[in-house]
C-alpha positions as CSV (number, residue, x, y, z in Angstrom):
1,X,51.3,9.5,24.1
2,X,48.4,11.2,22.7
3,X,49.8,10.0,18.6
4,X,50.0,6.2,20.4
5,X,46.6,6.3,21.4
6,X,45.3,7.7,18.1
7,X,46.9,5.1,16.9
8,X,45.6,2.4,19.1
9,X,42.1,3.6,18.5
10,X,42.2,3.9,14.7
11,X,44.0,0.1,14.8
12,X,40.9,-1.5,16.8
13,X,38.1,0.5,14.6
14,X,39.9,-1.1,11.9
15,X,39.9,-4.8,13.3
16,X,36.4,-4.1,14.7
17,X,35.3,-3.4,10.9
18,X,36.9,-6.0,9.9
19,X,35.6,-8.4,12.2
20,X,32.1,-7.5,11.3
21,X,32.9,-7.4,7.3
22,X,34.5,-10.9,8.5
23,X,31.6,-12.4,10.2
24,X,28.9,-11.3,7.5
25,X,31.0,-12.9,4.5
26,X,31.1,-16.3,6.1
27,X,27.5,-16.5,7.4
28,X,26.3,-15.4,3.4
29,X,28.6,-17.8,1.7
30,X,27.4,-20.6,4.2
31,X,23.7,-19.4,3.5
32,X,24.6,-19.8,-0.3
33,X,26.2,-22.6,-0.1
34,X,23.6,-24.3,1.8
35,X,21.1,-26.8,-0.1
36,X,18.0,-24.3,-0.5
37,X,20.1,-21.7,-2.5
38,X,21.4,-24.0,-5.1
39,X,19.2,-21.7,-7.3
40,X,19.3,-18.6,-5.6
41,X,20.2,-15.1,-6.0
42,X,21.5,-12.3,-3.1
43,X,21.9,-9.1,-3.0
44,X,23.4,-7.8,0.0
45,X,24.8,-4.1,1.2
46,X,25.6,-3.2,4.6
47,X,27.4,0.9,4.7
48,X,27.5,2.9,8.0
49,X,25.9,6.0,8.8
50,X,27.8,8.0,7.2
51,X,27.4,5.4,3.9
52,X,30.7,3.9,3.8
53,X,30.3,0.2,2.3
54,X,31.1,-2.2,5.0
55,X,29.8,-5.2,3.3
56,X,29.1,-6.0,-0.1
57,X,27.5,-9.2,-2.2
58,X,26.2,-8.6,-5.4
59,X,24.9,-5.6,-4.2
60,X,24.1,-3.7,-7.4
61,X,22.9,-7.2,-8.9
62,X,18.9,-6.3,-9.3
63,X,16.9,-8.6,-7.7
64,X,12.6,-8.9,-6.9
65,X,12.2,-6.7,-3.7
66,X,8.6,-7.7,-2.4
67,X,7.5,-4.4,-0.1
68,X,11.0,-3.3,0.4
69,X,9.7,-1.4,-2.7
70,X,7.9,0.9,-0.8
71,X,10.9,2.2,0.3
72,X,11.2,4.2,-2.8
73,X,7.5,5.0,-2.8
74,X,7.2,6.3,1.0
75,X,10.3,9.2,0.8
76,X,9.3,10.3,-2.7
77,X,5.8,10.8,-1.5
78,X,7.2,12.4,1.6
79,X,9.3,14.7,-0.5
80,X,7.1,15.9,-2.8
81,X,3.8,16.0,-1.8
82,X,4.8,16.8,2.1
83,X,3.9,15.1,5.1
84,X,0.6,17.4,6.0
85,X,-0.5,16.9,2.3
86,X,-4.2,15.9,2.5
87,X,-7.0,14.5,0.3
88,X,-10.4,15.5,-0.7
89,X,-13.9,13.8,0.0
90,X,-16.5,16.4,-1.5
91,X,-19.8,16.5,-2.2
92,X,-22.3,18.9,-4.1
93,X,-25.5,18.9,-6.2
94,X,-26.9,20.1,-9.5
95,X,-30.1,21.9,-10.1
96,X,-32.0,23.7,-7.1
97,X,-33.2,22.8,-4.1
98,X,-36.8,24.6,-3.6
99,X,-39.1,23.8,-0.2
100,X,-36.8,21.5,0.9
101,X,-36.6,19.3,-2.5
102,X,-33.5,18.8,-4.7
103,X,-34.3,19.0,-8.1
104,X,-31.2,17.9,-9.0
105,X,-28.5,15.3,-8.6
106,X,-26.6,14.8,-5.4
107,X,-22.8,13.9,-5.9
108,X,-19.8,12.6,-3.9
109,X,-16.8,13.2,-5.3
110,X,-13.0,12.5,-4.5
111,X,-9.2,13.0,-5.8
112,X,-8.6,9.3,-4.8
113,X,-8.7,9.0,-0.9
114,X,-7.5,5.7,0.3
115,X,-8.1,6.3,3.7
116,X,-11.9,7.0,3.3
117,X,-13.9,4.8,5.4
118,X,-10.6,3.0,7.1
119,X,-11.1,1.5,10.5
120,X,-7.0,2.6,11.2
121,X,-7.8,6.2,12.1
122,X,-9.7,7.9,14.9
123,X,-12.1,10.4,13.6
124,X,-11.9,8.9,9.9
125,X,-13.8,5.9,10.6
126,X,-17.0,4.8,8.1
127,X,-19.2,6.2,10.4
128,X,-17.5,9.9,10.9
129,X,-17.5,9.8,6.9
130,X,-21.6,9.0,7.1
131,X,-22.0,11.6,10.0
132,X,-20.4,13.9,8.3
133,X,-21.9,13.1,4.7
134,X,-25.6,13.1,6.3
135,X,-25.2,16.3,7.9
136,X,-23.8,18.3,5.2
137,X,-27.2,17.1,3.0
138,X,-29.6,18.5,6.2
139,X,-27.5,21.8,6.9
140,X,-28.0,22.2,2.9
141,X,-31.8,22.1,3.7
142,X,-32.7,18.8,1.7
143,X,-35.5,16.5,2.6
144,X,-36.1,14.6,-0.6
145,X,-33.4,14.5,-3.7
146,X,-35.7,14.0,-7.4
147,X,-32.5,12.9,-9.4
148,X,-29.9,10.6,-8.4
149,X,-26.8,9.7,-6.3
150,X,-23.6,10.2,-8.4
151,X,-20.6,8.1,-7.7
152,X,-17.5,10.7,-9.2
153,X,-14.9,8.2,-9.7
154,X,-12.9,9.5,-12.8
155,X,-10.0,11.1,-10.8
156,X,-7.8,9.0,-11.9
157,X,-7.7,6.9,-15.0
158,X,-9.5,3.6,-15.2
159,X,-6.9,1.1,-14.3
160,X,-7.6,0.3,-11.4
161,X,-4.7,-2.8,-11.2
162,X,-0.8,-2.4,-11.7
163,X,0.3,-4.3,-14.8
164,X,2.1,-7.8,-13.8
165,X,0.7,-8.0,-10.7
166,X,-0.8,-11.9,-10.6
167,X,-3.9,-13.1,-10.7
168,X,-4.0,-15.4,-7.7
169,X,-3.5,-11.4,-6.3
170,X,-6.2,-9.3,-7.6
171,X,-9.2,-10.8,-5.0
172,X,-7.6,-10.6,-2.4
173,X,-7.3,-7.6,0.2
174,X,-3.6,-7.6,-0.2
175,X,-4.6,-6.8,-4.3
176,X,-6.9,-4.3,-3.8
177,X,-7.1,-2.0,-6.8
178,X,-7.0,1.9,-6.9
179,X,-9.8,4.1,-8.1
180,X,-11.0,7.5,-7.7
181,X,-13.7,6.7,-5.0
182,X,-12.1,4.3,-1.9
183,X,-14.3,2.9,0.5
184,X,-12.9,0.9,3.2
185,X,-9.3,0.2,2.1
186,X,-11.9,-1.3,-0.6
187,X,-11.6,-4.5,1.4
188,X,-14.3,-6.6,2.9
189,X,-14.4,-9.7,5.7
190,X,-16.1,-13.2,5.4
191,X,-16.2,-15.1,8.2
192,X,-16.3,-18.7,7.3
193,X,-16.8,-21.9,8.6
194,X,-15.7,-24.7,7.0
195,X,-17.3,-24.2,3.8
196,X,-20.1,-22.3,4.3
197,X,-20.2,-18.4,4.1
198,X,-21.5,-17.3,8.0
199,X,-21.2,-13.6,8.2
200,X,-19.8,-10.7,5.4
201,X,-18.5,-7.7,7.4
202,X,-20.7,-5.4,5.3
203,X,-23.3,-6.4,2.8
204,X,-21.6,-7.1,-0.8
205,X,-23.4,-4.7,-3.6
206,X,-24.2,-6.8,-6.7
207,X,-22.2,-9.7,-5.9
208,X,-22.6,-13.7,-6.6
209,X,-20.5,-16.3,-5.8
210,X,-18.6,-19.2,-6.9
211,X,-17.2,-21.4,-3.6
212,X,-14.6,-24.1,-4.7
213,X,-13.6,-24.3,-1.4
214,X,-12.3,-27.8,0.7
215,X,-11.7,-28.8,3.9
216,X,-8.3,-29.6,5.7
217,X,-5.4,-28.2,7.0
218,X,-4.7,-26.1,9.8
219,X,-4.4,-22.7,8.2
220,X,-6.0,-20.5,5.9
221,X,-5.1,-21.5,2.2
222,X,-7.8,-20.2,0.3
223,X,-7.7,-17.8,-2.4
224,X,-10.5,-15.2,-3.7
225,X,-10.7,-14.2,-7.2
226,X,-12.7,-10.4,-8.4
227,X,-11.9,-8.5,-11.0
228,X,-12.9,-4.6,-11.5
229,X,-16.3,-3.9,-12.1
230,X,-17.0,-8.0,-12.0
231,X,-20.3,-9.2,-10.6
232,X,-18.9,-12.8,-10.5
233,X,-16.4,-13.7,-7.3
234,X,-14.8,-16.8,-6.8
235,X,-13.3,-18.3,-3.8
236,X,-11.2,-22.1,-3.9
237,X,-8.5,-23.1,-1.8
238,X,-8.6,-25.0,1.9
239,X,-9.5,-23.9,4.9
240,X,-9.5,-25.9,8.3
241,X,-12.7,-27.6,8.6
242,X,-14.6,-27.6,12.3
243,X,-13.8,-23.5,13.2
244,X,-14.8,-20.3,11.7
245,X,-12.1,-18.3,10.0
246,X,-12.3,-14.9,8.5
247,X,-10.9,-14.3,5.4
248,X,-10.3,-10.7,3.7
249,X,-10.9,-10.1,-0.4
250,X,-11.2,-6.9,-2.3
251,X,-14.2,-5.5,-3.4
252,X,-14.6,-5.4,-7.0
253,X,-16.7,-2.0,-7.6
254,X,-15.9,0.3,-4.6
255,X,-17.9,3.4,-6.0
256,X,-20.7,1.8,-6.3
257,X,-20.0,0.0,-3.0
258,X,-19.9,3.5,-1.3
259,X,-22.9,4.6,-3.3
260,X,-25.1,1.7,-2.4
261,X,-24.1,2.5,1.0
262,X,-25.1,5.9,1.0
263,X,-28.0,5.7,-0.2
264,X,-29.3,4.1,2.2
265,X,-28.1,6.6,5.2
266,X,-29.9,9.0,3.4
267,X,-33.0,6.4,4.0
268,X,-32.5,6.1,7.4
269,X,-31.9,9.7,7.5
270,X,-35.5,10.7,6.5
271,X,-34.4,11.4,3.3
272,X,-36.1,10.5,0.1
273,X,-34.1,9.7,-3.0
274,X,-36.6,8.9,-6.0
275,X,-33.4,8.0,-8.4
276,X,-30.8,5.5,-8.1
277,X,-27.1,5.4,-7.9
278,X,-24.7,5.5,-10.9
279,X,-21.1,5.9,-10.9
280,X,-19.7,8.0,-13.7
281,X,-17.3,4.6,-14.7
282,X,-20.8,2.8,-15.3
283,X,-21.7,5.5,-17.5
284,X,-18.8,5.1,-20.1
285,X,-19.4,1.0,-19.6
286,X,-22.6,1.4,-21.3
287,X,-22.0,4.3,-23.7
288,X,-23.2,7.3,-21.8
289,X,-21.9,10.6,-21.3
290,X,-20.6,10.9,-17.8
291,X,-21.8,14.1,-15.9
292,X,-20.6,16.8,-14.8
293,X,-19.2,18.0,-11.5
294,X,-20.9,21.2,-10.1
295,X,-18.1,23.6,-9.2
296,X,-20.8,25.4,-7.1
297,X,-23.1,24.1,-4.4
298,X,-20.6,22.0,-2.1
299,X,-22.1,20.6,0.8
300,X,-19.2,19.0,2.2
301,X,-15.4,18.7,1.7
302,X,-14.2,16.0,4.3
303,X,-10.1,15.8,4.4
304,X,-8.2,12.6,4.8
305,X,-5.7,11.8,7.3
306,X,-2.6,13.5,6.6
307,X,0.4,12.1,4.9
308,X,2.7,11.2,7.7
309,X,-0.1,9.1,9.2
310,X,-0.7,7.5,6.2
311,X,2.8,6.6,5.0
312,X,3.1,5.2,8.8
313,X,0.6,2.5,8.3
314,X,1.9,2.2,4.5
315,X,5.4,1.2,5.8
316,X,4.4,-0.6,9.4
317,X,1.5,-2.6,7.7
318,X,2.2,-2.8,4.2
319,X,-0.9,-1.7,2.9
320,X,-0.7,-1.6,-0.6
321,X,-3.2,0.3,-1.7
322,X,-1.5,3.5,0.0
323,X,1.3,2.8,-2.3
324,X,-0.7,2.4,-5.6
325,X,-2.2,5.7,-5.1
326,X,0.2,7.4,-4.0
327,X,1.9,6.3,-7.4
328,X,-1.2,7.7,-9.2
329,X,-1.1,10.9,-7.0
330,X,2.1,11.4,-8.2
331,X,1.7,11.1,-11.8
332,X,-1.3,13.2,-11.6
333,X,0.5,15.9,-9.5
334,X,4.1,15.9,-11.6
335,X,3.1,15.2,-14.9
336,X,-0.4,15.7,-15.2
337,X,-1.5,12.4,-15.7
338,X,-3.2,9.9,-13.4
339,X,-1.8,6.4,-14.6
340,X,0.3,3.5,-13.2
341,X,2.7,4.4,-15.9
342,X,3.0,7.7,-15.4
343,X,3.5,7.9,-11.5
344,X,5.7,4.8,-12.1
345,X,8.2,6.6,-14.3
346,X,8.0,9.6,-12.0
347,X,9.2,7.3,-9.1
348,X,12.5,6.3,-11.4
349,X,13.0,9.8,-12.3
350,X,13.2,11.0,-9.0
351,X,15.6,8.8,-7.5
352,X,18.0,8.8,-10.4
353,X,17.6,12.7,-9.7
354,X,19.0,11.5,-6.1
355,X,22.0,9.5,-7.4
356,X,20.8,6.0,-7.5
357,X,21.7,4.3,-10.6
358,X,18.9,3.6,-13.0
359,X,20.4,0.7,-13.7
360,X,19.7,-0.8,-10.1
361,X,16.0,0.0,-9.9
362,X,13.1,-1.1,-12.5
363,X,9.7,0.2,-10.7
364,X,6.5,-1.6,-11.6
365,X,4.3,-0.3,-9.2
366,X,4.3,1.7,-6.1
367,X,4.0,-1.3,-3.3
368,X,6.3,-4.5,-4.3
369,X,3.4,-6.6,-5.0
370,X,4.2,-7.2,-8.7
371,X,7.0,-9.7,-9.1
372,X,8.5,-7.1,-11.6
373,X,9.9,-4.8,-9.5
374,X,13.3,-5.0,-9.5
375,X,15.9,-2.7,-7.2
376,X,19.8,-4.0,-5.8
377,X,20.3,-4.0,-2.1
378,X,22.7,-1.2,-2.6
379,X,19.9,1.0,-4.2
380,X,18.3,0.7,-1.0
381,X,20.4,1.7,1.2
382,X,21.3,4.8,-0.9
383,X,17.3,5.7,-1.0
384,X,17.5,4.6,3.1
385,X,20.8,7.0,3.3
386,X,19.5,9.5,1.7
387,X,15.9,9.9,4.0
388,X,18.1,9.9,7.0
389,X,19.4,13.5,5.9
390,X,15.7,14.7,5.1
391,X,13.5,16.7,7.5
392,X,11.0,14.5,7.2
393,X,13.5,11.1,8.2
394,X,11.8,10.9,11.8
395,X,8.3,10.5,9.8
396,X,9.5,7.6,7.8
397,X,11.7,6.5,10.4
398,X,8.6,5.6,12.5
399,X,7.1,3.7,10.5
400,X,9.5,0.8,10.2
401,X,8.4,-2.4,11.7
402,X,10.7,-3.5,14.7
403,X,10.9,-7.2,13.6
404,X,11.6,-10.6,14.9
405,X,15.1,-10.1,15.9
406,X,14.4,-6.7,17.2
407,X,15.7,-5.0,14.1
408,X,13.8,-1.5,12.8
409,X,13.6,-2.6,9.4
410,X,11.1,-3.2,6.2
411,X,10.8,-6.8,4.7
412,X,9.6,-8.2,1.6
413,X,7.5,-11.3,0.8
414,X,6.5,-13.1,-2.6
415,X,7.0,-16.5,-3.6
416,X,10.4,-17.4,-3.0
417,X,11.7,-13.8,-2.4
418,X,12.2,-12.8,1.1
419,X,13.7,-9.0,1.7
420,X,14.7,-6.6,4.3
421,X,15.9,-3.2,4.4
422,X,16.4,-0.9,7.4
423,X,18.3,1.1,9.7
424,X,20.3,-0.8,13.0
425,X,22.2,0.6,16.0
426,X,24.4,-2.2,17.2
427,X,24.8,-2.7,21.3
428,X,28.6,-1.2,20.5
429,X,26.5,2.5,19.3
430,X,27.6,2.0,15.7
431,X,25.2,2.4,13.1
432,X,24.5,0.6,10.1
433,X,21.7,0.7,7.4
434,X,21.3,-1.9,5.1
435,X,19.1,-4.3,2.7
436,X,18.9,-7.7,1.6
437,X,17.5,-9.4,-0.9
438,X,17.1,-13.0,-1.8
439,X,15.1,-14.8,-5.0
440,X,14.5,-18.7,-5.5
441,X,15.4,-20.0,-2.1
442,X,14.1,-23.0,-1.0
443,X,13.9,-22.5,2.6
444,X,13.0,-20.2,5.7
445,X,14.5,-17.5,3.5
446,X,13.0,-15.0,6.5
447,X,15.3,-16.8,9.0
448,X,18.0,-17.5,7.2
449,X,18.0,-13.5,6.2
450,X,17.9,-12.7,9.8
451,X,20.4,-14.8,11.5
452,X,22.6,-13.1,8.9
453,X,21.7,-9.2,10.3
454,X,21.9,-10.5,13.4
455,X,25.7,-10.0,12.8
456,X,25.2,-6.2,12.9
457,X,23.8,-6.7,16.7
């Protein structure tokens, strides 16, 4: 009896699997066949928990992920820098301080922070950053500072954008770029109505405008255009007329937007500054030797969030910036140098190191934004399957979205290229982690993507 009903179990596990493999052919050839994907690509992989394939279409074919590429980015960093691994805000002065006066230049420096001045973090907000900042300088015992406020921003090196991203990108807050000094996810709010600017979120340092904008719709279509270091921002585009809308860009020079910024909490603090600021970047613009960084006289070392808080809101709201420098932190920690490039190569090392063929991943950056990025569904699930065996899995774990369909799971979205990737326990306790991937389709390509994973329910 016992060898019959061994039997009988192993012969419906088999149908069951079947059934499911069954199920997910027929809805992804009926999605390709379908008039919107007359030009596009899939790449699908569905394995259980144990990573046996249970479905499979073009699955090593590489395709554009969209954020499903942070992925990759999110259990490397996890891996090797560690979940409680912190960043550094200090700041310090040269010279003396005698009755009070610094004779001397006051500095803030930092390895890169992306969190500092974030409005996502209890404690870490701009003002515990200027609490903090202001009380170090009065503990310290100066009233009045002779030289100037330096902006250190040559932690990393000085591009601040990952190649290929596009243009249309770069001003707005989704395109933020990465430098040594963050201030405020380096993003900034207008609130607009119609036409006409109403309201910035914080003043703008050193910034004039070009407005292109229209009228009409019902959404926000606009676009805003900075570059690094630019004084120049344009906005064009369409917004609905006859109701203020707020719309989010990237500020071009966040350094000098932090140094602005403190400068004048020193003002309201009583405390005299008779220089200006200057960030060391503006130095080499105009031919200057940069200064440096006292080792000595720290006032002030203010820690970031830790990692596993920041790779949650990396992952649940795809905020790119945490990927970028996290890519930079990891070229600067494993190979010693600070670039794109660099922590971009690392990325692809270390996942090859993992088994992942290097063939089915081509890294661009560290957040999906540049349509260069290329990875095959099946490289994600082996990257997924391999952070479920981690100590740090539950970390990463909880920062996948729960989405539409009630699904814990990552997506992607460019222009044309809709992606998901994520873990699933179906109503029937088995467990399945999967991606897909889809380029050039004309459609809902979110829906479409869904009501096929809806299988795995």
């Amino acid at each position: 009896m016992k060898k019959i009903f061994v039997v009988l179990s192993l012969s419906v596990q088999i149908v069951s699997a079947q059934n499911i493999e069954q199920k997910l052919d027929k809805v992804t050839k009926d999605l390709m066949d379908s008039s919107g994907a007359v030009s596009s690509s899939l790449s699908f992989y569905v394995s259980d928990d144990n990573g046996n394939l249970i479905y499979e279409y073009q699955g090593s074919k590489g395709l554009s992920t969209a954020s499903t590429q942070k992925i990759f980015t999110a259990g490397a960093a996890l891996e090797i820098l560690g979940k409680s691994y912190t960043y550094t805000t200090t700041s310090s002065y040269s010279g003396s301080i005698s009755n009070g006066i610094l004779n001397g230049n006051l500095f803030i420096t930092s390895n890169g922070d992306p969190t500092l001045g974030s409005w996502r973090y209890d404690a870490y907000k701009p003002e515990n950053f200027k609490n903090k900042f202001i009380e170090a300088v009065k503990n310290s015992g100066i009233t009045k500072i002779s030289g100037d406020l330096i902006i250190d921003d040559s932690y990393f090196d000085h591009q601040t954008i990952p190649g290929g991203w596009p243009w249309d990108d770069l001003g707005n807050y989704y395109g933020a770029g990465v430098w040594g000094i963050n201030w405020r996810e380096n993003q900034f709010d207008i609130n607009i109505n119609g036409t006409k600017f109403k309201s910035f979120s914080y003043p703008l340092e050193g910034v004039k405008w070009l407005n292109d904008l229209k009228t009409g719709g019902s959404s926000d279509q606009s676009l805003i255009f900075t570059a690094p270091h630019s004084n120049v921002a344009l906005i064009n585009g369409m917004l609905p007329g006859g109701k203020t809308v707020t719309v989010s860009g990237a500020v071009p020079n966040p350094p000098l937007q932090l140094g602005v910024e403190a400068k004048q909490w020193l003002k309201e603090a009583g405390i005299d500054i008779s220089g200006t600021v200057v960030t060391q970047s503006q130095l080499e613009i105009e031919g200057k030797q940069t200064l440096e960084v006292p080792a000595n006289n720290i006032i002030l070392k203010y820690q970031s969030p830790t990692l596993d808080k920041i790779v949650y809101w990396f992952l649940r709201k795809s905020v790119n910036l945490y990927g970028e420098t996290i890519i930079k932190t990891l070229g600067k920690e494993k190979k010693g140098n600070a670039s794109f490039k660099s922590g971009v190569s690392y990325l692809k090392e270390f996942w090859k190191s993992k088994g992942i063929n290097p063939n089915m991943i081509n890294f661009a950056d560290g957040s999906g934004l540049s349509p260069q990025n290329y990875a095959a569904a099946k490289a994600e699930v082996q990257a997924l399957l391999y952070a479920k065996k981690q100590p740090w899995f539950e970390t990463y774990y909880d920062g996948f979205p729960v989405q539409e369909n009630g699904m814990k799971m990552k997506s992607g979205t460019m222009r044309d290229t809709k992606s998901f990737a994520g873990y699933h326990t179906a109503k029937d306790g088995k467990k399945y982690v999967f991606s897909i991937i889809i380029n050039n389709y004309q459609g809902s390509g979110s829906a479409e993507l869904q009501k096929i994973l809806n299988v795995l329910k």
